[in-house]
N, CA, C and O of each residue as an XYZ file, in Angstrom:
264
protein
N      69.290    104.354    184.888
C      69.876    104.196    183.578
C      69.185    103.078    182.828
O      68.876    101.955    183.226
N      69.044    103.559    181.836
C      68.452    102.070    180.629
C      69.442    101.494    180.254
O      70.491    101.986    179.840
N      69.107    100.223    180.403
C      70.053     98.996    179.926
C      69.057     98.312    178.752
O      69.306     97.154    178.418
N      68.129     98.898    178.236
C      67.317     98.086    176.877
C      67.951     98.561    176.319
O      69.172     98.682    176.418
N      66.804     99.174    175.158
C      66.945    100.041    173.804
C      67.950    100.600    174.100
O      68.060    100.990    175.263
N      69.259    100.878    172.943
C      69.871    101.744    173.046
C      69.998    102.803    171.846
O      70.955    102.500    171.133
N      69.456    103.727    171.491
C      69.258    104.554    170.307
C      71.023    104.514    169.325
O      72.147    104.185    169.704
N      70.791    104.737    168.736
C      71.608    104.498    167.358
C      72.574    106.031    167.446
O      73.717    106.160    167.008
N      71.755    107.086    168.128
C      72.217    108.186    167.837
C      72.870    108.795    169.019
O      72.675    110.001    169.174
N      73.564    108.212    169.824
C      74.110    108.575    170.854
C      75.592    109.765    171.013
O      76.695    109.771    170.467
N      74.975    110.619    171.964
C      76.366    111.790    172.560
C      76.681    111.368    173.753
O      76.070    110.690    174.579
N      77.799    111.895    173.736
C      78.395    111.880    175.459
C      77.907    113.023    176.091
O      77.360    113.802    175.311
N      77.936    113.411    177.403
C      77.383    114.320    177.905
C      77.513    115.842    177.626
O      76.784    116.833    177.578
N      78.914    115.488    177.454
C      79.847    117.031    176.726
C      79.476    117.306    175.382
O      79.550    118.417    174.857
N      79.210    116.618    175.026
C      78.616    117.184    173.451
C      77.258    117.202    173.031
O      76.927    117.709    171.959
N      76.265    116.554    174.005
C      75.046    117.249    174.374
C      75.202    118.860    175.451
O      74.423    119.791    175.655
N      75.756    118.737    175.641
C      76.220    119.888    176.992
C      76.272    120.634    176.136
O      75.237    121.296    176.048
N      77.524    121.026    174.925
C      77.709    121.962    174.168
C      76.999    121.935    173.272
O      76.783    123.062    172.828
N      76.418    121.012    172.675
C      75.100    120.911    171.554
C      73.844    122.120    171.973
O      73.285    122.840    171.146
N      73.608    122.117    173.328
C      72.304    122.813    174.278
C      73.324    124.304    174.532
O      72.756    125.393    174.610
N      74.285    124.239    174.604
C      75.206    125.588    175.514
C      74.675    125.491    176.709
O      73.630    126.110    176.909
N      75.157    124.840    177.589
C      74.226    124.975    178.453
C      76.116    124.219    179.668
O      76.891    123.336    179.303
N      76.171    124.973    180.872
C      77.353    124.442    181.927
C      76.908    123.178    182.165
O      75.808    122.627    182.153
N      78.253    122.789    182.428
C      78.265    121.841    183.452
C      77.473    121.296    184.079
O      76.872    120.340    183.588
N      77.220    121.724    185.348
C      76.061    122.450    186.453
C      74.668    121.938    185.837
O      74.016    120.960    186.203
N      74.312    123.048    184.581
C      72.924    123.083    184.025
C      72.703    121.461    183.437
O      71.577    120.971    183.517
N      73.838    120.668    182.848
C      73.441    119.395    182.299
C      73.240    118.682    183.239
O      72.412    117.813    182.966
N      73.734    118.623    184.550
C      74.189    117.396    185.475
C      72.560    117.610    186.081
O      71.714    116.716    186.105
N      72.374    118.942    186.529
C      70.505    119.272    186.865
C      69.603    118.508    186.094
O      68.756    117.762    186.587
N      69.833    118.746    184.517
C      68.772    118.227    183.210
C      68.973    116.441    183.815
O      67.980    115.751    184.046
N      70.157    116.005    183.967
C      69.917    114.516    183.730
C      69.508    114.283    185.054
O      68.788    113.288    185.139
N      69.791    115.044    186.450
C      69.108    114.338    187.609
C      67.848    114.598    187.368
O      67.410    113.549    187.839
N      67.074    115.060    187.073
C      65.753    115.694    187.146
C      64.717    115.066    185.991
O      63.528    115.321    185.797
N      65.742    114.022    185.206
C      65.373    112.876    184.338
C      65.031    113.460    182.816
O      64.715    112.873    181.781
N      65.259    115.082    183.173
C      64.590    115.546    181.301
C      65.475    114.228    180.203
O      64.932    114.192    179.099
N      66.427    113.421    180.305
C      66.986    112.747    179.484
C      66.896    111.726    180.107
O      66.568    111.640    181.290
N      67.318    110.404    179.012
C      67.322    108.755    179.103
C      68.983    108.914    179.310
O      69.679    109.445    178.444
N      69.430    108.484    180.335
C      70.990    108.325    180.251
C      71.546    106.282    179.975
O      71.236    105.232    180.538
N      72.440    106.650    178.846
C      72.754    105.043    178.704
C      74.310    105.118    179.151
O      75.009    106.128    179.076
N      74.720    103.822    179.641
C      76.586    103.742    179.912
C      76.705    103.342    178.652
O      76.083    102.489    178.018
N      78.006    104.411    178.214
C      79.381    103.243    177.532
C      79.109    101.960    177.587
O      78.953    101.559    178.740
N      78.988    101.125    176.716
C      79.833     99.641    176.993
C      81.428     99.198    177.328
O      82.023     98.312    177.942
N      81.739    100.450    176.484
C      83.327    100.343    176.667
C      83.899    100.939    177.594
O      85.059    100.676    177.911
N      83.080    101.961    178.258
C      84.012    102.651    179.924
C      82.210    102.803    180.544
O      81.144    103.155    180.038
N      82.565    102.421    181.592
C      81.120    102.336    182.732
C      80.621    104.101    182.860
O      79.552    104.700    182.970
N      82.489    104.577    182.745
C      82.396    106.242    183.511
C      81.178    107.292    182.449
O      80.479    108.276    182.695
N      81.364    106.640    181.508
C      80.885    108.034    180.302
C      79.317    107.247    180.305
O      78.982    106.064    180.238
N      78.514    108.618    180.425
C      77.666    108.695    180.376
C      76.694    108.740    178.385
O      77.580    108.011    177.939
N      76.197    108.867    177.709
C      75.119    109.050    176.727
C      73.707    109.278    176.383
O      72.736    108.722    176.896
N      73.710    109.911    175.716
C      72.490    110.921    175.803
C      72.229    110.668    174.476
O      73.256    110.472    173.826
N      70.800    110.584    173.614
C      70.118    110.223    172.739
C      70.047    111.916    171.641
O      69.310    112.902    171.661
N      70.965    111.591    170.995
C      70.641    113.137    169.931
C      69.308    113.936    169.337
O      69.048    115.064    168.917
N      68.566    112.575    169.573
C      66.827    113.365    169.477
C      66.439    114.048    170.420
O      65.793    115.071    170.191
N      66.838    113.517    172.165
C      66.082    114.223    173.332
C      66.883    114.914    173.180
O      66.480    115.817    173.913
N      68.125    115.396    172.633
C      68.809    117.068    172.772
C      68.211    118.065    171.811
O      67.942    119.262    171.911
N      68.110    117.302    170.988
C      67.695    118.040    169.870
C      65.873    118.701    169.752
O      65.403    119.738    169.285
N      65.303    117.575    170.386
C      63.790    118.182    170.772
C      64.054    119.095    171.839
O      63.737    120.239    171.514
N      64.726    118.967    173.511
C      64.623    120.174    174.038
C      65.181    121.350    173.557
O      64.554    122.402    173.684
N      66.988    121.305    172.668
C      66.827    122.410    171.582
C      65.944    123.569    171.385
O      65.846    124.724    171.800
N      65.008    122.329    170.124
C      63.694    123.343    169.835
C      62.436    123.748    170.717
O      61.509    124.460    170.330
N      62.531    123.330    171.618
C      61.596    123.765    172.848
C      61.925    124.781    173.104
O      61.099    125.693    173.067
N      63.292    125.033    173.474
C      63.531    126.114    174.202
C      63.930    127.397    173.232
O      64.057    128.566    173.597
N      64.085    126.888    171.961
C      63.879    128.077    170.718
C      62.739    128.648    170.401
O      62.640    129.819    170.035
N      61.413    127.512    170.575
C      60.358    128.025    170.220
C      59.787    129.102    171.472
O      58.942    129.997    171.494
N      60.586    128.591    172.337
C      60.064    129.450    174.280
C      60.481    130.973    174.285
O      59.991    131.938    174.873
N      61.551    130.854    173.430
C      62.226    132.164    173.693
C      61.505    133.597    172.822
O      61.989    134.719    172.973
């Protein structure tokens, strides 16, 4: 997890999850496998965040793939 930079444009996992359509399952794979920068909450350790650009670039990756 990064503890620097923290992007301005931050989701929780669930709303990158549903941003991509993509299960459960398929997000928890994307973030072990590092396709994303995961940052903590400051305010709860538990919730995870995800940068709305790296959702939004794999997005269009996988629009332009299809």
């Amino acid at each position: 997890m990064d503890y620097g930079h923290r992007p301005e444009d931050l989701l929780s996992t669930t709303e990158a999850r549903k941003l991509l359509g993509v299960s459960t399952v398929k997000m928890t794979q994307l973030i072990k496998h590092g396709v994303f920068t995961v940052y903590e909450d400051l305010l709860d350790r538990r919730v995870k965040l995800i940068s709305r650009s790296e959702v939004e670039a794999l997005k269009n990756r996988s629009v332009k793939a299809a």
